[in-house]
N, C-alpha and C positions, 0 to 999 in steps of 0.2 A: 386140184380144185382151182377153176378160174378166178381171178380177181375182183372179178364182181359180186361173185358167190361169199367172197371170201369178208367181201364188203358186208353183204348184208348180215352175215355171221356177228360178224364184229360189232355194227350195228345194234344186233339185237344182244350184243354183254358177252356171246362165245368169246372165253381168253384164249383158246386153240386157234380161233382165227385170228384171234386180236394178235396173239404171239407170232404167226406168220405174217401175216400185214407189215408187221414192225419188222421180223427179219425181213422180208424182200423189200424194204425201203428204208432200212436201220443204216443201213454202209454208205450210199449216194446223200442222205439228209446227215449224217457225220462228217464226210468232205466236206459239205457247207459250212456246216457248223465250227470246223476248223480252220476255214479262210476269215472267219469273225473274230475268233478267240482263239491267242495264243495256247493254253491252258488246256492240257486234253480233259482233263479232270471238270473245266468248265465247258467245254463244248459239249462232255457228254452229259452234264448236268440239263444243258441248253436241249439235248435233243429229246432227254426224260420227258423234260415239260413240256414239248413241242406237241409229242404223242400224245402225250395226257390231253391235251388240249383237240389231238387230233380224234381221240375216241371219245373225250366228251362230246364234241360237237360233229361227228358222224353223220348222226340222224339227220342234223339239217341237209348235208350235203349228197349231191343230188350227182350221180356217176355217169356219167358222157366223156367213158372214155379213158385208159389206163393214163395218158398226156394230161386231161384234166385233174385226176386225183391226185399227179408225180407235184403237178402247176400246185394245187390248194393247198397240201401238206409244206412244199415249198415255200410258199408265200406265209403259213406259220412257224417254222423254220425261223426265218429270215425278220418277222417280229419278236419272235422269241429273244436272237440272237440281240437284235437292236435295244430289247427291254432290259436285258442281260446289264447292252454297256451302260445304259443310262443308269441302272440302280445301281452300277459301281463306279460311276461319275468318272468311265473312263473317255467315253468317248472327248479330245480334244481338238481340236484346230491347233496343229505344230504348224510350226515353219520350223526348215531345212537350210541352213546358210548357203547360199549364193543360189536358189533355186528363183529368187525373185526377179533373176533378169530370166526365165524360160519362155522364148516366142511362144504365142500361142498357136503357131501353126507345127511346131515339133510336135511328132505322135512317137517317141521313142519306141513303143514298143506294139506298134501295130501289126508287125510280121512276124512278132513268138507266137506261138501254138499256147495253147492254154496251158497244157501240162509242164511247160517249161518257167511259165509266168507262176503258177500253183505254189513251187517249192521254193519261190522266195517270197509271195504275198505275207506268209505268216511273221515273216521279220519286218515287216511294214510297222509303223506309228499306227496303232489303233486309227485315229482319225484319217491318215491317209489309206488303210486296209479298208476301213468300213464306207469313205466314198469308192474305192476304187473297186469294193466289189460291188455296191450297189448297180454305178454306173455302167459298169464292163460285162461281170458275170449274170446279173440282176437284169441288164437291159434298160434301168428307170433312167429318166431327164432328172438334169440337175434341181429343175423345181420341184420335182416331186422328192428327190433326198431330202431337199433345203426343209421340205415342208417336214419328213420325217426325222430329222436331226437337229431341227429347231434352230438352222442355222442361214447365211444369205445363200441366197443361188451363187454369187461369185463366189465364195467361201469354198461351197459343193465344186466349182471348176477350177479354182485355184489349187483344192487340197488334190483335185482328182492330176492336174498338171504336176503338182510336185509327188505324187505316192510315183508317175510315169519316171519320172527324171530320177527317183529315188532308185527305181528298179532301174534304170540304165546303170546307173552308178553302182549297184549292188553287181553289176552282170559285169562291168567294166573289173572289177575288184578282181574278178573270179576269170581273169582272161580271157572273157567272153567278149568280141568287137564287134559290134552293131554299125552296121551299114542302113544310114537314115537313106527311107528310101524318098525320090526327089518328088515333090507336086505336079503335074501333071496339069 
């Protein structure tokens, strides 16, 4: 069954389609959910209620496109996760001793590949995990976190420069040498 078929299925309350929908974008909306939250126990709680949210509101959403459906379900996802830290008053603004003197033209970790950056995000400070995947994996500008995290735009770039300096030093720990690559 194609996915759009499988759309309207679900749409219209089918739990056979609704049950495949969720498996074929159950494992990719999990990954997210665990670069937000330490806790597999909470991420999977986070991704229940993402879906739930995704088969309520179905009907309005309008299919252009296997990209567009992965983008929608994504983007409640990733409110879910952020509603998650607020009603557990985790999300915080840390400071990291000595990251206050980091140039703002260092990009430590510009040349890792994702999957390399992935398996240390989750030992990140909440507050530095949730700018740095807004920013990074998410795509969004600092105003638009600021605006979703109730906090300054510099705050958003401060936190997002110290989670970067945090992962150098997490890779530094682990023998890992980072060769800052030079400006240009």
């Amino acid at each position: 069954m194609n996915i759009s078929d499988q759309i309207e299925d679900a749409r219209s309350g089918n739990a056979a389609a609704q049950k495949a929908l969720f498996n074929r974008l159950a494992d990719p909306m999990m990954a997210l959910c665990c670069r937000y939250v330490k806790n597999r126990e909470d991420a999977e709680e986070i991704l229940l209620d993402g879906f739930y949210k995704v088969f309520s509101h179905l009907s309005g959403f309008r299919y252009q496109g296997e990209a567009a459906l992965y983008a929608w379900i994504k983007r409640i996802m990733v409110n879910e996760c952020l509603m998650f830290l607020r009603r557990r008053h985790s999300f915080a603004v840390l400071t990291e001793a000595g990251t206050e003197t980091v140039s703002r033209e260092e990009e430590p970790l510009a040349d890792l590949s994702a999957a390399e950056i992935f398996d240390l995000i989750v030992r990140l400070p909440v507050g530095y995990r949730t700018v740095f995947n807004l920013h990074v994996r998410e795509g969004m500008e600092h105003r638009e976190i600021a605006g979703l995290l109730g906090i300054a735009e510099g705050t958003s770039k401060s936190q997002l420069r110290k989670a970067k300096l945090l992962l150098r030093k997490m890779l530094s720990l682990k023998g890992i040498q980072y060769v800052q690559r030079k400006n240009r």
